[in-house]
N, C-alpha and C positions, 0 to 999 in steps of 0.2 A: 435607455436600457444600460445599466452597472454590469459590469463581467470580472470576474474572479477567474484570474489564469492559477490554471495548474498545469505543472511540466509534471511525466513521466519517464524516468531515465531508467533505460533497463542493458543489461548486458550476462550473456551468457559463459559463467564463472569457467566452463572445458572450454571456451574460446582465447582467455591467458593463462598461454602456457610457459611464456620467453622466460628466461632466467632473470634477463637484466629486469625486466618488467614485475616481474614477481617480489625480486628481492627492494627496488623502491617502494613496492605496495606494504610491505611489510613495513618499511621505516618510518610510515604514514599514524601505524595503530597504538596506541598509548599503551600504559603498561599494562595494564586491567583488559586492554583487549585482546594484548597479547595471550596473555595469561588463560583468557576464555577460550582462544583458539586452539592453544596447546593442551587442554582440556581433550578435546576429539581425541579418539582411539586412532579415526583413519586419517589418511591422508586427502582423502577425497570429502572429507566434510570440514578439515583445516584449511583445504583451498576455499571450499564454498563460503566459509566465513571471512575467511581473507578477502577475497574480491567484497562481497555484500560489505562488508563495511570500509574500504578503499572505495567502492563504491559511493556512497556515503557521505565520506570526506571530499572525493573530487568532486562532487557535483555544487555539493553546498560554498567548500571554498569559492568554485567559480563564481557561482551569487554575491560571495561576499566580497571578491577580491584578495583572498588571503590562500596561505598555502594552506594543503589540507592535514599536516603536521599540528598545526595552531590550534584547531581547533580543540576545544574544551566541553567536554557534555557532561552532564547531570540525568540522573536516573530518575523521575517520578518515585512514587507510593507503590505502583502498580507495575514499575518496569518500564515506563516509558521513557524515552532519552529525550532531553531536549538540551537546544545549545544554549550553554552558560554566557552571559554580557548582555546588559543592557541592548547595546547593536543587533544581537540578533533575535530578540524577541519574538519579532516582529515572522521572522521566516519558518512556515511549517514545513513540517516535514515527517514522513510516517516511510522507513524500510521495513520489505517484505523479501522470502527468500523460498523458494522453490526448487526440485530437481528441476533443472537445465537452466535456472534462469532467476536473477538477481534483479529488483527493482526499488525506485524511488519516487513516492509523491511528492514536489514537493511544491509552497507555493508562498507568495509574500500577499498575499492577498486573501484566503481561504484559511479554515482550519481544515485538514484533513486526517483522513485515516484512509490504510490501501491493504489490499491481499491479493494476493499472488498463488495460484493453484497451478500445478499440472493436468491435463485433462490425462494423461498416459497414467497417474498413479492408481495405485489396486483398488480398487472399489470397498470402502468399509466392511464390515461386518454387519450383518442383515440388520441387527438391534439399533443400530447406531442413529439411523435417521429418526427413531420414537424416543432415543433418551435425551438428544440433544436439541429438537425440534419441536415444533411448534405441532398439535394436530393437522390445521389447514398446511402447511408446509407437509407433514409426512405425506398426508393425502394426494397432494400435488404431484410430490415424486415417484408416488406408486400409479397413480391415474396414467403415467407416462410408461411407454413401450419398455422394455426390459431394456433394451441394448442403447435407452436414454436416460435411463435413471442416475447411471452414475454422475453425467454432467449436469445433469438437474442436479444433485444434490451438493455438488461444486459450488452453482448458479447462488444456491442459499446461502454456503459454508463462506463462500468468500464474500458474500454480502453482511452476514451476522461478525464474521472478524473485522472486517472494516468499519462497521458501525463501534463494536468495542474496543478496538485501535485507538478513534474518531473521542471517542471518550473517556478514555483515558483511564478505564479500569479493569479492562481485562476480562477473564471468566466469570470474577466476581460480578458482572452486570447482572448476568443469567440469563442465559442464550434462550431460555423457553419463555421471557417475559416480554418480547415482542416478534413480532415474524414480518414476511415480508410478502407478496404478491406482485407475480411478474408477469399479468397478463396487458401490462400496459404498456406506453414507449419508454418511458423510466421505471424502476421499481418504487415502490412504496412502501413504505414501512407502519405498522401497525403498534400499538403500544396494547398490551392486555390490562385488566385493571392490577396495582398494586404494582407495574413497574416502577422504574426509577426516572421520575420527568428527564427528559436529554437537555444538555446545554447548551443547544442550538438547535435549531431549525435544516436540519439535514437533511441533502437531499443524496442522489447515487444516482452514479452511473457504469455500468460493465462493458467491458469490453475483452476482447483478445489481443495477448501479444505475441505474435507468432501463431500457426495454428493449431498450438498446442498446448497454450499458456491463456487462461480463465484470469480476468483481472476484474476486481470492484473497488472501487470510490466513494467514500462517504467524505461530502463539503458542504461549508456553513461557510458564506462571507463575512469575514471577520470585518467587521463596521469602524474598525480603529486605522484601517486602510485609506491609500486615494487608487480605489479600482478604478479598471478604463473604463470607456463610456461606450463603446462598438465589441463585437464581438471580434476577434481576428479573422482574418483569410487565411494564414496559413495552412499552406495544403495538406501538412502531416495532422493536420487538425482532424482526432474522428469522432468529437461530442460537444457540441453547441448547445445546452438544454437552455431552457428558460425555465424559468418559475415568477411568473411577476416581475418585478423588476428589478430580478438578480438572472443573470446568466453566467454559464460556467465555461471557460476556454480548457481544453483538456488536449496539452499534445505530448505526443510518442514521442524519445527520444533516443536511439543509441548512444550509450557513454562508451563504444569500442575504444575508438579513435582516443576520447578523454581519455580514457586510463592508461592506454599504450603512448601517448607521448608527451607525458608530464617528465 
C-alpha cells in the first residue's frame, strides 16, 4: 500500500493578538499582499488576511527550510498561487479562510485542494441550494430535518470548492456539472455528461476542525513522488482512506505555537 501524506495546519486568526507578533507577521507579506490587505475597509478582515497568509508562509517555509519572507508565488489563470523555483514544485498546497479560523492543505506527495466553512454562518437564501447545485444534491438537503439542512448544504459547498480549488479553475468549472453523494464512508463524486474530464483521479475526505469548522479534501497522488509504503500511526491522524493501492495520511495541525515564535 503507497500513502500520500497531507498535513492540515489551521489557527484561529482572534487568537494573535500580541503586538510584537503581529507586527513580524506583517514583514513576512510581499508587496502585493500588502497591498490586498489594506484593501479591507475593516480591521478585522485586514487581521484575518494577515494571519491566513502568515499562515501560509510559515508552514510552507518550514517544509522547505527557508524563512517565510523568501518566499516567491505566482498566481494561475484562474487565481491559484503557487510557489515559484524549480525546488518547490514539487509541494502542494491549497489555503482556505473562514470566520474563526484560517487553514492549510498541504502536501509533497498529493495534489490538493481544501475548504474551510463555519457551521455557525447564516444559512443562504432559500434559492441558493437549486442555482448552485445539483438536483440529486438539492434533494438530499431538503429530504433532511430543517434544523440539518444548513450543514448539509456546508457538507456539499465545501466539497464542490475543493474539488474546483483541486483543479485549478475556479467557478469557471460549473458547480452544477458534477455532484456528490454522501451516503457512503468517503464521498463520491459524480461527473454529469458534458463536464469537463478532471485531471486526476480524485478522491475526498471531510472532516471537523474544531466543533464548529466543516473541512473537505480533494487528493490525487501525484505519481512524480517517492510516497511511503505504510500508512502513519500518528495519533492526530483522523483519515486513513484507501482506494486500491493509494492511501491518504491526513493530519490536523495547530500552527499557534509556529506563528507566535518565529
Amino acid at each position: 500500500m503507497r500513502t500520500a501524506n497531507v498535513a492540515i495546519w489551521h489557527v484561529n486568526p482572534t487568537s494573535l493578538t500580541q503586538a510584537e507578533c503581529i507586527t513580524t507577521l506583517k514583514t513576512w507579506l510581499s508587496h502585493v499582499e500588502t497591498e490586498r490587505m489594506m484593501r479591507f475597509h475593516h480591521v478585522k478582515h485586514q487581521h484575518a488576511f494577515l494571519v491566513s497568509h502568515a499562515l501560509k508562509r510559515a508552514v510552507l517555509a518550514q517544509i522547505l527550510n527557508l524563512h517565510p519572507d523568501s518566499l516567491d508565488f505566482g498566481i494561475g489563470s484562474h487565481g491559484r498561487p503557487h510557489l515559484l523555483g524549480l525546488a518547490q514544485q514539487r509541494l502542494q498546497f491549497n489555503l482556505s479562510h473562514t470566520d474563526g479560523m484560517a487553514a492549510i492543505a498541504v502536501s509533497q506527495d498529493a495534489y490538493v485542494g481544501f475548504d474551510i466553512e463555519s457551521l455557525l454562518r447564516k444559512a443562504p437564501e432559500p434559492d441558493f441550494a437549486s442555482r448552485f447545485f445539483t438536483p440529486p444534491e438539492h434533494q438530499d438537503i431538503l429530504s433532511r430535518p430543517t434544523h440539518q439542512q444548513n450543514q448539509r448544504l456546508l457538507e456539499f459547498w465545501t466539497l464542490k470548492e475543493a474539488y474546483i480549488k483541486a483543479e485549478g479553475l475556479g467557478i469557471s468549472l460549473g458547480l452544477d456539472t458534477f455532484y456528490f453523494q454522501l451516503d457512503q464512508a468517503t464521498p463520491n463524486i459524480h461527473y454529469l455528461p458534458g463536464a469537463k474530464a478532471p485531471s486526476h483521479p480524485w478522491q475526498f475526505l471531510q472532516t471537523k476542525i474544531e466543533p464548529n469548522h466543516l473541512t473537505a479534501l480533494a487528493w490525487a497522488p501525484n505519481l512524480n513522488t517517492n510516497c511511503t509504503d505504510e500508512v502513519s500511526d500518528d495519533t492526530n491522524n483522523f483519515s486513513n482512506f484507501s482506494n486500491e493501492a493509494w492511501a491518504v495520511n491526513c493530519v490536523v495541525k495547530s500552527a499557534q505555537t509556529l506563528l507566535e515564535n518565529y
